[in-house]
Phi, psi and omega in degrees: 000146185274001152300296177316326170277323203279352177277309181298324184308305166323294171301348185273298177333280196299013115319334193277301159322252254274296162310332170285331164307279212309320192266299195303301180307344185270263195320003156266322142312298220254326163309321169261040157271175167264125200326339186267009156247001176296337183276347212245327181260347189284286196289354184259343180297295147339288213291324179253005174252350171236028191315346210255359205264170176235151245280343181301309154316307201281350164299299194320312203291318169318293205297345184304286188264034105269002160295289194340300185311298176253026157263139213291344160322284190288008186306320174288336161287328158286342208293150203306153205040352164308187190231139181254159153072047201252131186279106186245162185212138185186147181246152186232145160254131219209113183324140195032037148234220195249176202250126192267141183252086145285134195215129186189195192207096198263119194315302150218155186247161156208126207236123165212151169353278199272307187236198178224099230225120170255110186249137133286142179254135194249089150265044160301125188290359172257078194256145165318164191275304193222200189308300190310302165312355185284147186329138176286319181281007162296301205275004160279335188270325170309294157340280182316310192280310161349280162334300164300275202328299352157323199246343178270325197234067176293333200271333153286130178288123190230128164263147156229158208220170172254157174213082181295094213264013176266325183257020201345094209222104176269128184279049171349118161270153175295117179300349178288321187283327165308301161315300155340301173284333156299292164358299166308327207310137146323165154280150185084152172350143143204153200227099189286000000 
């Protein structure tokens, strides 16, 4: 009947939800453990915050982010002084418009001597083929902090990038596409 499907899709969508939470706090957390303890806090963490999942899901899914974690792809982002979850607030002037309150929450920071590195973490089971294809408000959210960062780090090169956690795939956005979508920005607040 088509209430039963439109009930499974709903679970599924919230299973979906509920996973995309469960990988951001794994991915926030299990980096400033020390690595022979991360698998042993990946699963008791699972097991209560995903009790409703069976130990087979809450296995695949540790092991999925902590591969994440430790593929040498991803080492600077992981690497001893990045940040997770870093709160930015800033205000921008944005040509001919009115002066904007940005506001967010940035997935890891990575701050070294020369650059500054902004990752979101993405868990969609569909991630775009390349750059060019990324959400445009992924890459406006990006933008936006770019921009704050920018005014904290004038003397640094600062990239940003997706960390697409299905495709274990970091997407580097283009300082052109950035600049571009800023351009772009609507007028008045916006709360990236």
């Amino acid at each position: 009947p088509p209430n039963r499907r439109a009930g499974e899709s709903l679970e599924a969508r919230s299973k979906a939800l509920q996973r995309g939470t469960l990988v951001h706090r794994l991915l926030q957390v299990l980096p400033d453990l020390a690595a022979d303890r991360r698998g042993d806090a990946a699963r008791k963490f699972l097991a209560r915050n995903a009790a409703t999942w069976d130990e087979a899901e809450r296995a695949t899914l540790a092991e999925k982010v902590l591969a994440l974690i430790t593929d040498v792809r991803f080492a600077p982002v992981f690497a001893d002084g990045s940040r997770a979850e870093v709160a930015i607030v800033g205000r921008l002037d944005l040509p001919g418009r009115p002066q904007a309150l940005i506001s967010g929450q940035i997935d890891r920071l990575v701050v070294t001597p020369n650059e500054v590195l902004i990752v979101d973490f993405k868990t969609n089971h569909a991630p775009p083929d390349s750059a060019a294809g990324a959400p445009p408000a992924y890459v406006r959210q990006l933008a936006l902090y770019r921009a704050v960062l920018s005014k904290l780090y004038p003397q640094h090169g600062i990239r940003a990038a997706l960390l697409w956690t299905e495709s274990t795939d970091l997407m580097e956005i283009s300082v052109t596409a950035l600049d571009a979508e800023l351009a772009s920005t609507g007028r008045g607040d916006r709360q990236a």
